[in-house]
C-alpha positions in Angstrom: -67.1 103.2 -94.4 -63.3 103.7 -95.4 -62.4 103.3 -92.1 -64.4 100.2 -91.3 -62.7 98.1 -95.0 -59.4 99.4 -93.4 -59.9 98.1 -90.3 -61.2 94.6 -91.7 -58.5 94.5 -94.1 -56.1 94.6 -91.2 -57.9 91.9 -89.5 -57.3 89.8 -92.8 -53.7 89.4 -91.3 -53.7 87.7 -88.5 -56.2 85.5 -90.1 -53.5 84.6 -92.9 -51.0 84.4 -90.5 -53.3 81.6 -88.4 -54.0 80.0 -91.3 -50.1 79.6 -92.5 -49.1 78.3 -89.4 -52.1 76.1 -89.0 -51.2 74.3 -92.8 -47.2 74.6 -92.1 -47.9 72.5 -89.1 -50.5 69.9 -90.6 -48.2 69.1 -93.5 -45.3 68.7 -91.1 -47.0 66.1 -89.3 -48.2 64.2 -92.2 -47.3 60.7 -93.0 -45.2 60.4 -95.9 -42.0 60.9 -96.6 -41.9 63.5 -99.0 -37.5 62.6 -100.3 -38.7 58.9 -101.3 -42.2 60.1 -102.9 -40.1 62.4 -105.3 -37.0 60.0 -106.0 -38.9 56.7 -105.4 -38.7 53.7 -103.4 -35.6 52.7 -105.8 -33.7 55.7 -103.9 -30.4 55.0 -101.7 -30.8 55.9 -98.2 -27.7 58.4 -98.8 -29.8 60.1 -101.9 -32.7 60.3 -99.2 -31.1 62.1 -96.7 -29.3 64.1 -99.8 -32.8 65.2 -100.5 -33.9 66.0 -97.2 -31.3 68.6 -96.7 -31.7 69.7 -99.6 -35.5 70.5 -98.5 -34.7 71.4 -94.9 -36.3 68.3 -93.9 -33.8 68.1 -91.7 -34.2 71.3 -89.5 -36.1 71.2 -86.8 -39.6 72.4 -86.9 -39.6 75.6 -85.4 -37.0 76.6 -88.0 -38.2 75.6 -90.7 -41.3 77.0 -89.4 -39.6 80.6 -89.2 -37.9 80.4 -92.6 -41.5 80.1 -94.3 -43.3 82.8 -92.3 -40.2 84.5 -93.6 -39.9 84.1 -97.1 -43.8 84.1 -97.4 -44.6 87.9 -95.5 -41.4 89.3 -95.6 -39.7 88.6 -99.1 -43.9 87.3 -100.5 -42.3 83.9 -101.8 -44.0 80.8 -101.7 -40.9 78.9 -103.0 -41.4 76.5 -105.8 -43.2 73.1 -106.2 -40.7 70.2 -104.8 -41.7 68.1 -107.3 -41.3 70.2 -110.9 -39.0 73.0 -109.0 -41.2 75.5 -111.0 -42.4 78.5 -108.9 -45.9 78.6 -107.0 -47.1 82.3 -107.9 -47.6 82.3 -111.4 -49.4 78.7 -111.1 -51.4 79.6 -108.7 -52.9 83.1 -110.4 -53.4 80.7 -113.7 -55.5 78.1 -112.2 -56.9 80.6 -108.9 -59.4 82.0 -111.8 -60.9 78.8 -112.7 -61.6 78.1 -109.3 -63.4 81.4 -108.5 -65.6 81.3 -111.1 -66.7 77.4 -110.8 -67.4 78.8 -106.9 -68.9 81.8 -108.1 -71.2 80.2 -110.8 -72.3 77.6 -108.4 -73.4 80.3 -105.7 -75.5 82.4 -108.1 -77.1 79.1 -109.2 -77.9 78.0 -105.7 -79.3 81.4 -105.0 -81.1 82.1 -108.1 -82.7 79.3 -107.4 -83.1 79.0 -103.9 -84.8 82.2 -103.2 -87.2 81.8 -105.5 -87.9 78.5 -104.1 -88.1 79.7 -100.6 -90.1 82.5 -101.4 -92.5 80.1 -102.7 -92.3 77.7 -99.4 -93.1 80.8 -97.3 -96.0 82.3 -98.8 -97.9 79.3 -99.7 -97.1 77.6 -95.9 -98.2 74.0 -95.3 -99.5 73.8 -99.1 -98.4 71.6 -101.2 -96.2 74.0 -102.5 -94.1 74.7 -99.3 -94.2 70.3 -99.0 -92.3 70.2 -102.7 -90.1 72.6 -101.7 -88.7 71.2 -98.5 -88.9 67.7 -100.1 -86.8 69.1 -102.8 -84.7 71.1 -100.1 -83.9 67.5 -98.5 -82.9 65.9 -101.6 -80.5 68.4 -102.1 -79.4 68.1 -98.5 -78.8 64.1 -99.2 -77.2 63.9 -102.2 -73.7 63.6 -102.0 -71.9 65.7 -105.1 -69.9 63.6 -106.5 -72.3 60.9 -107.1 -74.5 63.9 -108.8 -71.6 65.1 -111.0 -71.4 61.3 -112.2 -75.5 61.5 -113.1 -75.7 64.8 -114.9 -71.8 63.4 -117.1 -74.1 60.5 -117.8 -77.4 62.1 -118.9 -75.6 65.5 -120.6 -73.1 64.5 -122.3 -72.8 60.7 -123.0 -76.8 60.2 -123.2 -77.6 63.5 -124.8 -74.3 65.2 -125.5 -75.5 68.3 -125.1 -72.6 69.9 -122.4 -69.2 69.0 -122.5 -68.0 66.2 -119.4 -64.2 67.4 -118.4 -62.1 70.4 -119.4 -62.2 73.8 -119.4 -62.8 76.2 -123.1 -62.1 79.9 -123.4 -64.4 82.9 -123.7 -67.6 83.4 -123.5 -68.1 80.1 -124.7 -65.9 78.4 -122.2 -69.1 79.1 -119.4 -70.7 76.0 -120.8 -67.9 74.0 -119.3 -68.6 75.1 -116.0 -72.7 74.4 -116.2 -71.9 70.9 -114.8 -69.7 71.5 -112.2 -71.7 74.2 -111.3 -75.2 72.0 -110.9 -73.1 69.3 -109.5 -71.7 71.4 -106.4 -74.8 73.7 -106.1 -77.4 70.8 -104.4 -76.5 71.2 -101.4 -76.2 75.1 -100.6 -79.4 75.3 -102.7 -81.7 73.4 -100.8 -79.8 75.1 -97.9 -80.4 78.6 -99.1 -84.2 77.3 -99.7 -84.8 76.4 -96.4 -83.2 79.8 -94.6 -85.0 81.7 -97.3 -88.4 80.2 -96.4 -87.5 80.3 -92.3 -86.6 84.2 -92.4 -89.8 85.1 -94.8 -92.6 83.5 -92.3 -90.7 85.6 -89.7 -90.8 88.9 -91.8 -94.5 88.3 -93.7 -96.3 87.9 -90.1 -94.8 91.7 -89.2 -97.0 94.7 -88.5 -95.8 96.7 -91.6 -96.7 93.9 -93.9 -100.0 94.2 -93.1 -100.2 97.3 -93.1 -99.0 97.8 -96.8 -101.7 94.9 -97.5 -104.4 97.2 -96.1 -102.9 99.8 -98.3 -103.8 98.2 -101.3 -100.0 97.5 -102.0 -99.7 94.5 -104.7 -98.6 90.8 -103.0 -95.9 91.0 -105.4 -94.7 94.1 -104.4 -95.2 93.8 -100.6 -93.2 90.3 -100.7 -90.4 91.3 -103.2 -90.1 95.0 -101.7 -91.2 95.1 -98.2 -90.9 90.9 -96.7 -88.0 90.3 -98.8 -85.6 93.4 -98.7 -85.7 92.9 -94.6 -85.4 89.0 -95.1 -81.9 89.4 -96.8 -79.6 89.9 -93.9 -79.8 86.0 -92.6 -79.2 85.4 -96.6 -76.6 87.4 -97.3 -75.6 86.0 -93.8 -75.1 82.5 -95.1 -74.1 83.4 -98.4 -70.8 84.0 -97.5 -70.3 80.7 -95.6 -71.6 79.1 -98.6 -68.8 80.5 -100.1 -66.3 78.5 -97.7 -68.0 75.3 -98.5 -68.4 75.7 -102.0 -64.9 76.6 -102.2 -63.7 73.8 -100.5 -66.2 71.6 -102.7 -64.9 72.8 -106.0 -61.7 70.4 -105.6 -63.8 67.1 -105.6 -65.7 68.8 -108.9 -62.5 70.0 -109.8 -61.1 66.3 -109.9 -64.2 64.6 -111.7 -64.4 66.9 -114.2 -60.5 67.4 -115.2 -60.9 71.3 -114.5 -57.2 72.6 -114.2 -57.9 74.5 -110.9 -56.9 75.1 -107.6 -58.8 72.3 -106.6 -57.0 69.5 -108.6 -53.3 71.7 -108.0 -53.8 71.0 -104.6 -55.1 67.4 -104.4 -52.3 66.6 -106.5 -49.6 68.4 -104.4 -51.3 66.3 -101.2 -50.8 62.6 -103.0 -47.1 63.9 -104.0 -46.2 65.2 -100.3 -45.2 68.5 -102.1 -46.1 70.8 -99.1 -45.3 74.2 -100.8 -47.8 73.9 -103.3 -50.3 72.8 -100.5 -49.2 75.4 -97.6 -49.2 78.1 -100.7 -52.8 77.3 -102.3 -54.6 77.1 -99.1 -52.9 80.6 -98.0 -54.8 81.9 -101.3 -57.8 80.4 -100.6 -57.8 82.1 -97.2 -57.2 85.1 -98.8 -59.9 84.8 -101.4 -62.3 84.0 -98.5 -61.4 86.8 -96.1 -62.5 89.2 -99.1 -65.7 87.3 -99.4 -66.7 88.1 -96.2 -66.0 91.4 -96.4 -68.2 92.0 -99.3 -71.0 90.3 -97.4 -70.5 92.7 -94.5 -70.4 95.2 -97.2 -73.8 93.8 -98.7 -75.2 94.4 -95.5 -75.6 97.7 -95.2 -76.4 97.9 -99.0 -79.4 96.4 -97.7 -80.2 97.7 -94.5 -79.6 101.8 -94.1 -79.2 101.5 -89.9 -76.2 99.1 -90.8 -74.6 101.5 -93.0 -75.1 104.1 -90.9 -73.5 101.9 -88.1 -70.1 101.3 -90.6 -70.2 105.0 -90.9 -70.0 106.4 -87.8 -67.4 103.7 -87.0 -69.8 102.4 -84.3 -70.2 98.5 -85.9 -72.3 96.5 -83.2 -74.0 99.8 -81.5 -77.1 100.7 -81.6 -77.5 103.8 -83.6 -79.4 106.3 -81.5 -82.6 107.9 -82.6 
């Protein structure tokens, strides 16, 4: 098992790598001229191209290129913000946090509640239980978040005031700030995690060794929860970690409604002011953060299935383990 987190640790580097390059290049070819953004359109042409060199606008791409895979995996520096000249690090492990736990709240909401919900669907197929739960899985497929967020602001905390609209608090208190941005970015990996939960139960619950444990005298509940459910995970789990992705990448538009001083606002920001460190650095963490997602989920995998672990352990990953 040591062996197999090694190895997919070392595969988190060229993934980084990719990823820098991939940003580096995306922000070089950006409109925008990044010298007049940050001295304005009031600037002298010889205080633009002051600027410029100053930035190393002026080198050519593959250089500049070079010089960032340099400083950022050789001496690990992600230079500082063009903008405020303060240095990207320590911002980034302040607001990196906030982020995190917005994505993470969000994905146990959307799974604490879609399971359940799917569950439901499965066992009680072409009822009009399974029918409310797919209409309710479209819905959440339809609604776009943002125009959510805006509903639940409206009708918890101006109608009702009962959860706070923007900012973040601190402590254990501080979770109710995230309720709302967690509801508002959940909808759609929800009704998402409803509908995979529901398609990989009628596969398991029509299996031989389900009905056998009914003949058994097993209890439903036990038989779904225990037996249908524990081999149901793996397509879960599966999309679980892609949820992740998407959530993570939601969490900026949250992030921005609801004034939450996160990666996702840091970012946004950086884009409207053509600072491209802050940008190139931010989505290298986000990378990062995601890579290590997926390997807990691979690692979640053969927590729930014994012939997976056995698999990681034996170094053999993608075998078939022989009987």
């Amino acid at each position: 098992m040591l062996k197999y987190i090694g190895k997919r640790l070392l595969w988190m580097i060229p993934i980084v790598l990719g990823v820098t390059i991939l940003v580096f290049t995306m922000m070089t070819f950006c409109p925008g001229d990044p010298a007049e953004i940050i001295l304005g359109t009031t600037a002298t042409e010889a205080d633009l191209q002051a600027k410029r060199v100053e930035l190393g606008l002026d080198q050519p791409f593959l250089v500049r290129l070079a010089t960032y895979m340099s400083d950022v995996f050789i001496h690990f520096d992600l230079g500082n913000s063009w903008l405020t000249g303060v240095n990207i690090i320590p911002t980034i492990m302040e607001r990196m946090p906030r982020t995190v736990v917005l994505t993470v709240v969000t994905l146990i909401i959307a799974f604490g509640l879609g399971i359940p919900l799917g569950i439901m669907a499965a066992t009680h197929q072409n009822r009009w239980q399974d029918h409310i739960s797919m209409i309710l899985a479209l819905i959440g497929v339809a609604i776009p978040n943002f125009w959510l967020a805006l509903l639940l602001v409206l009708l918890f905390s101006v109608k009702l005031g009962w959860l706070p609209a923007m900012g973040i608090g601190t402590g254990i208190a501080g979770l109710q700030y995230y309720i709302l941005p967690a509801l508002s970015n959940c909808a759609g990996a929800l009704a998402n995690c409803a509908r995979q939960t529901r398609s990989s139960m009628l596969d398991v619950i029509r299996a031989d060794y389900i009905t056998t444990a009914r003949s058994k005298g097993v209890p439903e509940n036990v038989v779904i929860i225990k037996h249908a459910l524990k081999n149901a995970l793996i397509p879960i789990i599966t999309m679980m970690g892609t949820s992740f992705g998407r959530l993570l990448g939601g969490a900026m538009i949250i992030e921005t409604i609801f004034s939450i001083p996160g990666m996702g606002t840091y970012i946004i920001g950086a884009v409207n002011n053509r600072d491209y460190p802050i940008v190139q650095g931010g989505t290298i963490f986000l990378a990062i953060v995601f890579s290590i997602m997926m390997l807990l989920v691979d690692l979640l995998y053969a927590a729930v299935d014994p012939r997976i672990k056995a698999q990681y352990a034996s170094g053999k990953k993608g075998k078939k383990v022989k009987k």
